[in-house]
C-alpha positions in Angstrom: 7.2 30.9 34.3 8.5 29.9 30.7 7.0 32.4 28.4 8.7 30.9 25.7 7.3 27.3 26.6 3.7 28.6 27.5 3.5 30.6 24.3 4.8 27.5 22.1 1.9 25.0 24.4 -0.5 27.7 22.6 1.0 27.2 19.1 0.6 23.2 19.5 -2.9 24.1 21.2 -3.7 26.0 18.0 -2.1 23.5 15.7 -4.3 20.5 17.4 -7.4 22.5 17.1 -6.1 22.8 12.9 -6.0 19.6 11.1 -7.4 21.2 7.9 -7.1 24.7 6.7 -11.0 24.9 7.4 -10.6 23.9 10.5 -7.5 26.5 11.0 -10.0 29.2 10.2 -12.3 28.6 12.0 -10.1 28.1 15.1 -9.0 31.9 13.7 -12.5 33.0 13.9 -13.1 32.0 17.2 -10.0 33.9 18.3 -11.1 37.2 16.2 -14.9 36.7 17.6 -13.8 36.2 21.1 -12.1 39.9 21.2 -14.9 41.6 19.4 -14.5 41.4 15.7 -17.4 41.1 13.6 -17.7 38.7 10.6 -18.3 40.2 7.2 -19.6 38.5 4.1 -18.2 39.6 0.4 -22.3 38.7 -0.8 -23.5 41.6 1.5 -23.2 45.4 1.8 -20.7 47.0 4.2 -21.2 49.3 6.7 -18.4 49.9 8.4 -17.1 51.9 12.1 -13.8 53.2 12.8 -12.3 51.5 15.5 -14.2 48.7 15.1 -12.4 45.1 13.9 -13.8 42.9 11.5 -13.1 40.0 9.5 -14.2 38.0 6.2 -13.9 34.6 4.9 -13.4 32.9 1.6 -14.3 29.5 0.4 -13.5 28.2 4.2 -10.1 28.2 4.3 -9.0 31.8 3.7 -9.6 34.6 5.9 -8.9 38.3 6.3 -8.9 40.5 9.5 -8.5 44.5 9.6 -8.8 47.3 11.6 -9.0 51.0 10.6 -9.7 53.1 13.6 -10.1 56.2 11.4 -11.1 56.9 7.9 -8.7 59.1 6.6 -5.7 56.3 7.2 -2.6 56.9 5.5 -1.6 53.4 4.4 -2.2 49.7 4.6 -0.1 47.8 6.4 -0.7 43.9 5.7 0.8 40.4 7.3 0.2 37.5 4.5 0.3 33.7 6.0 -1.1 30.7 4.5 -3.4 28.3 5.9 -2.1 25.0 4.1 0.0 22.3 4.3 1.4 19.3 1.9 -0.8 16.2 2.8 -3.1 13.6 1.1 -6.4 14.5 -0.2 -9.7 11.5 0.3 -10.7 11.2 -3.1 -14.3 11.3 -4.0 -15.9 7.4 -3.4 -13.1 7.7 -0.8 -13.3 3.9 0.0 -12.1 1.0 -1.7 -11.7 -2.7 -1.3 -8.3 -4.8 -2.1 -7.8 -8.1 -2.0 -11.6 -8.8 -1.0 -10.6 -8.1 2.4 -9.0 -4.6 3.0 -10.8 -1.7 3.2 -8.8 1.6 1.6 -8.9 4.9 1.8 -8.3 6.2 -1.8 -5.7 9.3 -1.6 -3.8 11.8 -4.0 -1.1 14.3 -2.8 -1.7 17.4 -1.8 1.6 19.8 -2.2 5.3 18.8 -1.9 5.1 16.0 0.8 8.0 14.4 2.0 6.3 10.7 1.6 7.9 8.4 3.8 7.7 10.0 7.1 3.2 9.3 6.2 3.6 5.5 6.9 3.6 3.6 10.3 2.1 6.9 11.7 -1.7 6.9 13.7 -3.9 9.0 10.7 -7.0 10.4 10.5 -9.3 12.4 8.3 -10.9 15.4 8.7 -12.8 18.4 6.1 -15.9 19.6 5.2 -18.8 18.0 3.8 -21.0 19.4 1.7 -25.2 17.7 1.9 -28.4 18.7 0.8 -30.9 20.3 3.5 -34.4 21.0 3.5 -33.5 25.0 2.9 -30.5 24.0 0.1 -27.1 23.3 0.2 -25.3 23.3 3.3 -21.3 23.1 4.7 -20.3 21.2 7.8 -16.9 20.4 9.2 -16.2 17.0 10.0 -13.4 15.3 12.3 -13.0 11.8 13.4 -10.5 12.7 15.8 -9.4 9.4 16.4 -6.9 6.9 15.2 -8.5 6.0 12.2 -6.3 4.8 9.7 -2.4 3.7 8.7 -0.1 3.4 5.8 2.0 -0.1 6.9 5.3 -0.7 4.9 6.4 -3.3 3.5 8.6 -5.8 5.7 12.4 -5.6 4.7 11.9 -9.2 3.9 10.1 -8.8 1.0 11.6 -5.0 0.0 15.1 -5.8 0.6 16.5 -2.5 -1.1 14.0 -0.3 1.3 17.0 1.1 2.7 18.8 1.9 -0.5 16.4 4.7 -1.3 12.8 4.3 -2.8 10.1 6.2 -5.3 6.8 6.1 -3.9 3.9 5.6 -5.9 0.6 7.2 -4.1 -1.9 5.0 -5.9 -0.2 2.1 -5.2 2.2 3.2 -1.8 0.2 5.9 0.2 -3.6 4.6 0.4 -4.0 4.3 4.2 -5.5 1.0 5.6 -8.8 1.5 7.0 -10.4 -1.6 8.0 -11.2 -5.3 7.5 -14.1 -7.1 6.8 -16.4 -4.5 6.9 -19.8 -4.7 4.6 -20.7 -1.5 2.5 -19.5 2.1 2.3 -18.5 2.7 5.8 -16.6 5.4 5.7 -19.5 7.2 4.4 -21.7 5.8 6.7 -19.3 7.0 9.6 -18.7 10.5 7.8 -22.4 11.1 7.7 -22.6 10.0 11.2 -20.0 13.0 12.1 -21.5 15.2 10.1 -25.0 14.6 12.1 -27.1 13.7 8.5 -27.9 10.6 6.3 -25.4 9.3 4.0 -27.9 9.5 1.1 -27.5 13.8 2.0 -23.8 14.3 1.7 -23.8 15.6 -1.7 -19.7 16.0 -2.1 -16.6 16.2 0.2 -13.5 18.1 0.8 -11.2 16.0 3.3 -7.8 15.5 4.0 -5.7 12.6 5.8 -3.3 14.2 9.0 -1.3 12.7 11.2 -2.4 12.5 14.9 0.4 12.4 16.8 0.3 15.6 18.7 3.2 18.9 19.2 6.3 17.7 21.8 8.7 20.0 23.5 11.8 18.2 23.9 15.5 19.1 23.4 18.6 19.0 26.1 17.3 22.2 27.3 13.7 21.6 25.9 14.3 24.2 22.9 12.7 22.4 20.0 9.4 21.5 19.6 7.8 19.1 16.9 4.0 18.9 15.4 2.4 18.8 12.1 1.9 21.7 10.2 4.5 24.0 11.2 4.8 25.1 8.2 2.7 27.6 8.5 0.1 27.2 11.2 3.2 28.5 13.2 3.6 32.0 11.4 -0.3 31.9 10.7 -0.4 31.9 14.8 1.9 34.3 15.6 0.5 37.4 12.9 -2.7 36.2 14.9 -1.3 37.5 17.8 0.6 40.3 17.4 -2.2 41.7 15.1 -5.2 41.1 18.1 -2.5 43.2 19.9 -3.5 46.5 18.3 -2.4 48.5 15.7 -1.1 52.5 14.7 -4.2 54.8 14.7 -3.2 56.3 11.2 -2.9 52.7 9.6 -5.0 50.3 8.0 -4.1 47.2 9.5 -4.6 44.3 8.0 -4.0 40.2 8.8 -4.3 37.6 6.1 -4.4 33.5 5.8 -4.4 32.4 2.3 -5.1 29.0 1.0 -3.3 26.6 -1.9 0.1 27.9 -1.4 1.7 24.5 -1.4 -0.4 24.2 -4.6 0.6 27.4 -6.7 -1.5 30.0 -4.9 -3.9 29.9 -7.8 -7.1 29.0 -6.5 -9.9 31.9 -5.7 -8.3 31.9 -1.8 -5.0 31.8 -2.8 -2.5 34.7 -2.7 -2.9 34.9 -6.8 -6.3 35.8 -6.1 -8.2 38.5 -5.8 -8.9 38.3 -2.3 -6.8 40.7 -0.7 -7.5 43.0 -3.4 -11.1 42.8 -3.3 -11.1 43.3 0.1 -9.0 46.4 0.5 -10.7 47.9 -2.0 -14.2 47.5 -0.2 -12.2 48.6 2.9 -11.0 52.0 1.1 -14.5 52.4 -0.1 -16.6 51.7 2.6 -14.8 54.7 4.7 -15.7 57.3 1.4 -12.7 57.6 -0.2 -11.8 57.4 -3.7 -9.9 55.3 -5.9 -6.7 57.9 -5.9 -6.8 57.3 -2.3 -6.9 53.8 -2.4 -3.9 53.7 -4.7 -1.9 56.2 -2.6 -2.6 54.4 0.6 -1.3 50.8 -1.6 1.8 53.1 -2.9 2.9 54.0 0.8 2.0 50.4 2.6 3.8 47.9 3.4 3.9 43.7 3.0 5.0 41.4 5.2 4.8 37.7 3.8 5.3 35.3 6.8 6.3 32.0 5.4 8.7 29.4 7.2 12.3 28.9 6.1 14.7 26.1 6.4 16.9 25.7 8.8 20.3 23.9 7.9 20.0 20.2 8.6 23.0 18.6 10.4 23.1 16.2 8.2 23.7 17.7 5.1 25.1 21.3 5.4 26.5 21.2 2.1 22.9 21.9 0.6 22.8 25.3 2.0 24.3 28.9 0.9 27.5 28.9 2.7 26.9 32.2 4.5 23.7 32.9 4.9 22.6 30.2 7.1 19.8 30.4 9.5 19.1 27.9 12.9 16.3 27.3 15.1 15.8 29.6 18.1 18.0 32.3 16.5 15.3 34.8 15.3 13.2 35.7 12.4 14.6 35.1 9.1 14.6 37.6 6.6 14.7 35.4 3.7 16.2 37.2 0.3 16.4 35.7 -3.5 17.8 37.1 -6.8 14.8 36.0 -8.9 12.3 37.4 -6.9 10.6 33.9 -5.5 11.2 35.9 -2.3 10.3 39.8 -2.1 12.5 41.5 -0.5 14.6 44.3 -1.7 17.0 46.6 0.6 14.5 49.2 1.4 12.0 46.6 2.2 14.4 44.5 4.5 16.2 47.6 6.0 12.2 48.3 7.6 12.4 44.5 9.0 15.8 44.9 10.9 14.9 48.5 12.3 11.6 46.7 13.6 13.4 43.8 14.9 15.9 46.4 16.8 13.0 48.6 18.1 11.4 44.7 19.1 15.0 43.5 20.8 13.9 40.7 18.4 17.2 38.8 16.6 17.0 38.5 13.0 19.3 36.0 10.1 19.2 36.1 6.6 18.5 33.0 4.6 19.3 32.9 0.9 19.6 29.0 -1.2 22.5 27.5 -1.9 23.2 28.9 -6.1 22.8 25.7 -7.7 20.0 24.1 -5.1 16.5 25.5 -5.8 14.3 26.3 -3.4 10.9 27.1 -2.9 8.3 30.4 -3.2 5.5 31.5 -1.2 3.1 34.5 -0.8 4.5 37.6 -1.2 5.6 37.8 -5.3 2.2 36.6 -6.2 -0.2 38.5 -3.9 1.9 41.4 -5.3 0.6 40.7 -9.0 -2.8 41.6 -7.5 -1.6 44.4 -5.1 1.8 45.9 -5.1 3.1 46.7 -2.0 7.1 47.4 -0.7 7.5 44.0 1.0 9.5 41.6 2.8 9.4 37.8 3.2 9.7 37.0 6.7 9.8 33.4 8.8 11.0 31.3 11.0 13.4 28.5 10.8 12.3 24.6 11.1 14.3 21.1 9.9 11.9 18.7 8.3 9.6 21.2 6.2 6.9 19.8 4.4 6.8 16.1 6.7 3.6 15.0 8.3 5.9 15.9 11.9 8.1 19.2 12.0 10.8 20.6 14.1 11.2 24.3 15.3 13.1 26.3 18.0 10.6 27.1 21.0 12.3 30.5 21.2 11.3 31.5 17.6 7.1 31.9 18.0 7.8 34.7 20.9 9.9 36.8 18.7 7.8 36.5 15.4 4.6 37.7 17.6 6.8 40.6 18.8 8.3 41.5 15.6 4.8 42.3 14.3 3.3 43.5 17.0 5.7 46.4 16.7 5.0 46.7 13.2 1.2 46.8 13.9 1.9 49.4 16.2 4.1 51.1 14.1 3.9 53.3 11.1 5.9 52.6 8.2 4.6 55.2 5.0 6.6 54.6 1.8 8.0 58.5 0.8 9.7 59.3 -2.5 13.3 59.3 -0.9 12.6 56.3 1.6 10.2 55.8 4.7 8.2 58.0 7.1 8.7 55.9 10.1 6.5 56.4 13.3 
């Protein structure tokens, strides 16, 4: 048996069941609901039991998980993920018509998207819907699950420079084909249709277009694997694992998936939020202790922002730091930067390698190339709302932010057992370093 196939069949499992970060949460709630965790709400009181897991939701697509098996915990100890990725967002009035014949889907992008990889591609569509009830005003997720639409190129006869390098215009580029000679609003009629209602009840939409083609193991020795949304259903995954895998009985542990980070994080579910903050301090409170508690148990926790990295494409080495290069199937990456876009510090990434020792996990370092910028994630700006000693953490992937990824099948099995040793552990911040159990 092939753990490190079977557990990357799980990831693309995972990533199928995902198409939208509300969908990716709810696949997360099933997992958390299945092994006993309760679902909070942040509209009601709560009463909460030691030992006893539980989890809350925010605006659909950001959830946070915890345990606290007793009340006099010494320290959080937090895993941050997000549930997003770059795509195209349906507009509202979705549909259009063009040339009296066509039927469009109207789009806008969502995040840094590589753009050309979205055309000649099976699409489909996928979200939530919003529609008036009898008792109010009701959510629904919706998926067509089907080859729905496609974004065809131009033929190299009339686009003769295609191959000399191209900007893409999303009004005019990116709106995927959807049909042909078909009378009325059908894409609304088809939505409502999914969503089990009349069209005359959906009241607003929040949908996105995703590629359909599903995750592939391939590779000489069948090391890589490719799917959408890698980036970072494949982290988000993994903390789910290791963190349903238990945790240290003097810790607070806790497992977050954060919306809008390919967007700026600030949304009310994004890391910028006060999300995580809110919710730890309910946490601290709802076990009777007192905001000097709360503070000390933030002062001595610890952060680990989970966030892929890139891995150095053969094509173009010379875009990377010289050094500190990091490939697929080589470990977690421990990624470092001078300006802070990336949280760690020596103390913070001295706790990651003992982990990854104690684990028999490998780790890399990944820093950018000097003069080529690179992107942020999580962990800077959930710290502006909660500051914790923390790390940024990932794994390594070619292709980041195209509607089809590539990672290292070896890479998922030593995320999930990084963390789980750091559930399990005990890592307390002290004035002269860390407590360590």
């Amino acid at each position: 048996m092939n753990t490190d196939r079977n557990r990357t069949e799980e990831l693309t499992a995972f990533i199928g069941e995902s198409p939208t970060p509300y969908h990716a949460v709810a696949a997360m709630e099933k997992r958390l609901a299945d092994r006993g965790f309760a679902r909070l709400h942040e509209t009601e009181h709560w009463e909460l039991e030691a030992g006893q897991g539980y989890y809350v939701v925010r605006g659909g697509t950001s959830l946070l998980a915890f345990r606290v098996q007793k009340a006099d915990f010494t320290n959080f100890q937090t895993v941050l993920c997000h549930s997003d990725s770059p795509c195209l967002r349906i507009k509202e009035n979705g549909q259009m018509t063009a040339l009296k014949r066509y039927a469009r889907i109207n789009v806008e992008k969502y995040g840094g998207l590589l753009m050309a990889p979205w055309l000649d591609r099976p699409l489909s569509a996928a979200g939530r819907v919003v529609l008036e009830t009898e008792r109010g005003v009701e959510e629904r997720l919706v998926d067509f699950d089907r080859d729905l639409l496609l974004i065809p190129n131009m033929a190299i006869h009339m686009d003769r420079k295609a191959n000399e390098g191209r900007k893409y215009e999303v009004q005019k580029d990116l709106l995927p084909l959807y049909g042909q000679d078909i009378a009325g609003d059908t894409f609304m009629t088809q939505l409502a249709g999914l969503a089990g209602c009349g069209a005359d009840q959906i009241l607003s939409t929040d949908l996105c277009v995703y590629n359909r083609m599903e995750g592939r193991i391939w590779g000489a020795e069948r090391e890589f694997f490719s799917a959408p949304r890698i980036d970072d259903l494949q982290c988000a995954f993994g903390g789910l694992c290791a963190f349903l895998g238990g945790s240290h009985p003097d810790t607070a542990a806790v497992f977050a998936v954060l919306d809008h980070e390919e967007v700026g994080s600030r949304s009310r579910q994004g890391a910028d939020s006060t999300f995580l903050r809110d919710c730890l301090g309910r946490i601290n409170g709802a076990f009777g202790r007192d905001r000097e508690q709360y503070l000390r148990a933030v002062a001595a926790g610890f952060q680990i922002s989970a966030d892929n990295a890139q891995a150095v494409a053969p094509s173009h080495p010379e875009k990377y730091d010289p050094v500190n290069q990091v490939f697929m199937n080589d470990g977690v990456v421990i990624k470092y930067h001078g300006e802070q876009k990336y949280t760690t510090d020596g103390l913070s990434a001295a706790a990651v390698k003992r982990l990854a020792a104690r684990a028999g996990v490998p780790v890399q370092a990944y820093t950018n190339h000097s003069d080529v910028g690179g992107g942020s994630t999580l962990g800077n700006l959930s710290n502006s709302q909660v500051s914790f000693l923390s790390a940024d953490i990932g794994l390594a992937q070619l292709a980041m932010h195209s509607p089809y990824e590539t990672a290292g099948v070896k890479d998922t099995g030593y995320l999930v057992k990084l963390l789980e040793t750091y559930y399990q552990s005990r890592i307390c911040r002290e004035p002269k370093g860390l407590h360590w159990e």
